[in-house]
N, C-alpha and C positions, 0 to 999 in steps of 0.2 A: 090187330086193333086199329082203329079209327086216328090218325093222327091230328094234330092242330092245324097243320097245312091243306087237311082234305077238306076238313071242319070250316076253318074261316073267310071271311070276304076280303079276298086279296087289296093290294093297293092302298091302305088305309092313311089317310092323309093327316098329319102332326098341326098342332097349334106351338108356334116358340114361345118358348115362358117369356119371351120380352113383349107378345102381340097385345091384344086388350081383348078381356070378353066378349065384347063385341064381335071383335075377328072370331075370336071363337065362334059365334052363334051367328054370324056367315056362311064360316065355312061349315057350318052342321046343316044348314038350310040349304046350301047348293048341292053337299053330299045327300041329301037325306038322311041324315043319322043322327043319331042323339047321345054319343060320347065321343070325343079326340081324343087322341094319346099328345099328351104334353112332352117336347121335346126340348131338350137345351141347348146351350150356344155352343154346342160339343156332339148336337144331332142324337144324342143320349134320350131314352124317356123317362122321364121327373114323374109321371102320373097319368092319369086319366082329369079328363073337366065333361061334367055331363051337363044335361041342359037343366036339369034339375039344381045342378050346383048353380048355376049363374043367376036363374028365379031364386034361389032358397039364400045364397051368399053373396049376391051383387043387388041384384034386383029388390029384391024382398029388405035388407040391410037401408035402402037410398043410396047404392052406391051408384056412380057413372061408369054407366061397362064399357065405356069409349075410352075410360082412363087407367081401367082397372087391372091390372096386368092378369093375364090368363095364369101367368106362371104361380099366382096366389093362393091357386084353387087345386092346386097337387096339391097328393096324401103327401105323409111323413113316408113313405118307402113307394118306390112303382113297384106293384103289382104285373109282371108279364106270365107268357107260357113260351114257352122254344116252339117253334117249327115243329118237330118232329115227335114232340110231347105227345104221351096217346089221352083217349077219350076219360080213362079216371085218370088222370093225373090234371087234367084240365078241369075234373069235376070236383076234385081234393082240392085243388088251388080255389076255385071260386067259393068253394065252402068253406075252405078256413080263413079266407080273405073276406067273406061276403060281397062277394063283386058280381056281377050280371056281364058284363064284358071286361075283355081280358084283352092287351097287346101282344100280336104273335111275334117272334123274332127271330131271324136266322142269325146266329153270333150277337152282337149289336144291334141290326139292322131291323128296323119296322117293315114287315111284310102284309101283315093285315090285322083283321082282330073277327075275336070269335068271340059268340054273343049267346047267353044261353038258351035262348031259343034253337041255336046252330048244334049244341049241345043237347037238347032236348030231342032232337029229330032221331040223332044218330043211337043214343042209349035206351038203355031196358027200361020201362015204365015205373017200375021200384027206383029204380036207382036215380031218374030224373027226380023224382017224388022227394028223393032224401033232399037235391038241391035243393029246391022249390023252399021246403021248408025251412034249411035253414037261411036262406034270404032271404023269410019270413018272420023270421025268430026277432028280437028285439035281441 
């Protein structure tokens, strides 16, 4: 089976909970990418900030994303997958999480993240379908 490490776009660069949305939506614009793994002052990751959150919770709110600390915009628990986790086990996690991308990790350590498109490629057309749906579901 397909693991998390074959699966994901290696290198995936962190926002530290102390940066400001801003930084965040810098560094999405130079990476190309539309989610960061939120790290803390202990290199840990606190969550995922997508670009939706900083429109829908800074932007859209009147807040100042120059002021606004990234770290505000973690979930209540990070959501990751291990390195070596296979193809349903990373399709179980985004489904009972409802998450579209995922932090990969070796031990502690941020190695990349896998995005369900990455997921999608590799799985049976049923079994993509179940995801689809329920990151559809309310």
């Amino acid at each position: 089976m397909t693991t998390a490490r074959e699966l994901m776009t290696p290198g995936a660069d962190c926002v530290q909970s102390d940066q400001s949305a801003a930084d965040a939506a810098r560094i999405m614009t130079r990476d190309g990418v539309g989610a960061l793994p939120i790290c803390g002052p202990d290199d840990k990751i606190k969550g995922v900030v997508t670009d939706r959150d900083i429109v829908v919770k800074v932007l859209g709110q009147g807040r100042d994303p120059g002021s606004f600390p990234a770290g505000s915009l973690n979930q209540e628990e990070a959501v990751t997958i291990g390195a070596d986790d296979d193809g349903e086990e990373i399709l179980a996690t985004m489904t009972r999480h409802k998450v579209r991308r995922l932090p990969v990790i070796d031990g502690n350590r941020l190695v990349g993240m896998v995005a369900v498109a990455d997921v999608a490629r590799s799985l049976p057309n049923a079994t993509t379908g179940e995801l689809v749906e329920a990151l559809s579901a309310d």
